[in-house]
N, C-alpha and C positions, 0 to 999 in steps of 0.2 A: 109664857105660853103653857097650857095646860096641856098632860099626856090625854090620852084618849084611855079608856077602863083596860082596855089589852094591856097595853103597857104599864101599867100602873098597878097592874094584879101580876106582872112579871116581874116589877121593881119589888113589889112585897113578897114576893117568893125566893127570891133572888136576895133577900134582909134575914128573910127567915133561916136559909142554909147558912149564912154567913153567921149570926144567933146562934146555932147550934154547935159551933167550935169552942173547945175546951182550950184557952192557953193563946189565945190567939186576939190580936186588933187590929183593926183597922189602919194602914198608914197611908193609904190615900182613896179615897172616891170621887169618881168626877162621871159624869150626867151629861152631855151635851145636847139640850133638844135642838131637832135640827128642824121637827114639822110636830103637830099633833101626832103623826102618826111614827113619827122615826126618832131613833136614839142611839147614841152611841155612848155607850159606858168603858168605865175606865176605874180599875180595882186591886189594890196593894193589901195581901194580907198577909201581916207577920206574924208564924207560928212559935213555937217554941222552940230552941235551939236554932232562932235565928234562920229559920225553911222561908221561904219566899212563893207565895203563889199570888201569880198576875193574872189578872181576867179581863180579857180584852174584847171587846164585841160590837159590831153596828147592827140593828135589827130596825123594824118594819111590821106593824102589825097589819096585819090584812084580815080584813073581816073578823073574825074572831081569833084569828092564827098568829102566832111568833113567825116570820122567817129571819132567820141570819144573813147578811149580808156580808159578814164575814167577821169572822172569832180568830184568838190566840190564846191559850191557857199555857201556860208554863210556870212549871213549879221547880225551883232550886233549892239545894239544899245551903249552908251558913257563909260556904266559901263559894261561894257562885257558878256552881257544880248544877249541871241539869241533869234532871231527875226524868222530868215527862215534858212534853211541849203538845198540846195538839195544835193543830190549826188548818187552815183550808187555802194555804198560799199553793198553787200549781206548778208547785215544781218538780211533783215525781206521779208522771203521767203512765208509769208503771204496775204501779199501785192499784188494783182491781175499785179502791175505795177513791180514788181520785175525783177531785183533789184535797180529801179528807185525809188524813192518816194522823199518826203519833211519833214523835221524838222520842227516843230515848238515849241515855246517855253514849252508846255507840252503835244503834243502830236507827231505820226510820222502818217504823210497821204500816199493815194498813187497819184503819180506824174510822169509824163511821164517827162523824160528830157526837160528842158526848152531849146530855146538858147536864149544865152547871151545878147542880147540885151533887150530881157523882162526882165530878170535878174535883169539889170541894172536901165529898167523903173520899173520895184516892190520896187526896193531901195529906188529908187530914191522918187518915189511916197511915200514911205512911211516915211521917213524922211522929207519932205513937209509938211506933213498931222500933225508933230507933231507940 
C-alpha cells in the first residue's frame, strides 16, 4: 500500500534528522502502514557511548496535516538509566500540559509535544556534552 504525499514528506523529514547525527546508527526501523493515510513507526537509534533514543509514534495525515495519535520518545543513557521520556500517556492529569509532559530521570514536567527533530537534537546534544 502506498503512503499518501503527507506521510511520505514526513518519513523523509523524519530520515533527514536521523542523517544528520554524528556517531550514531540505526538499530531498528519498522513502518507499519495501516491505511494510505496512517502509520505507526517504530525507531532504535544508538548513539555513542552506547545512549539509547526510542521514537515511537502512530500518526494520521489529515489534509495536508500530521496529527499524532500518540508518541513515546525516550532517550537512556549505556546503563539503561533514563535521561528524558516524552510522551502523551494520561496519567498526570495535573499537569497544566496534559496529557503531554516529559520524564525525567527523577521527576515528570509539563511538556507540550515536542517534534521529532528536537527530539533527536536534545539527544543528540546531550550525548556530545558527555
Amino acid at each position: 500500500m502506498l503512503l499518501n504525499s503527507t506521510l511520505q514528506k514526513y518519513i523523509v523529514t523524519l530520515e533527514k534528522a536521523v542523517r544528520s547525527l554524528d556517531e550514531a546508527y540505526v538499530e531498528l526501523y519498522e513502518e507499519e502502514v495501516i491505511t494510505e493515510d496512517r502509520l505507526n513507526i517504530r525507531l532504535r537509534i544508538r548513539m555513542s557511548d552506547d545512549f539509547l533514543l526510542e521514537l515511537n509514534e502512530a500518526v494520521v495525515a489529515e489534509e495536508q496535516l500530521i496529527r499524532h495519535l500518540g508518541y513515546r520518545y525516550h532517550f537512556q543513557d549505556g546503563q539503561n538509566n533514563l535521561i528524558f521520556r516524552y510522551d502523551d500517556t494520561p496519567h498526570f492529569p495535573e499537569l497544566s500540559s496534559f496529557p503531554h509532559h516529559k520524564h525525567l530521570k527523577k521527576k515528570v514536567i509539563e511538556a507540550k509535544k515536542p517534534d521529532l527533530s528536537s527530539v533527536i537534537a536534545e539527544a543528540s546534544d546531550h550525548a556530545i556534552a558527555l
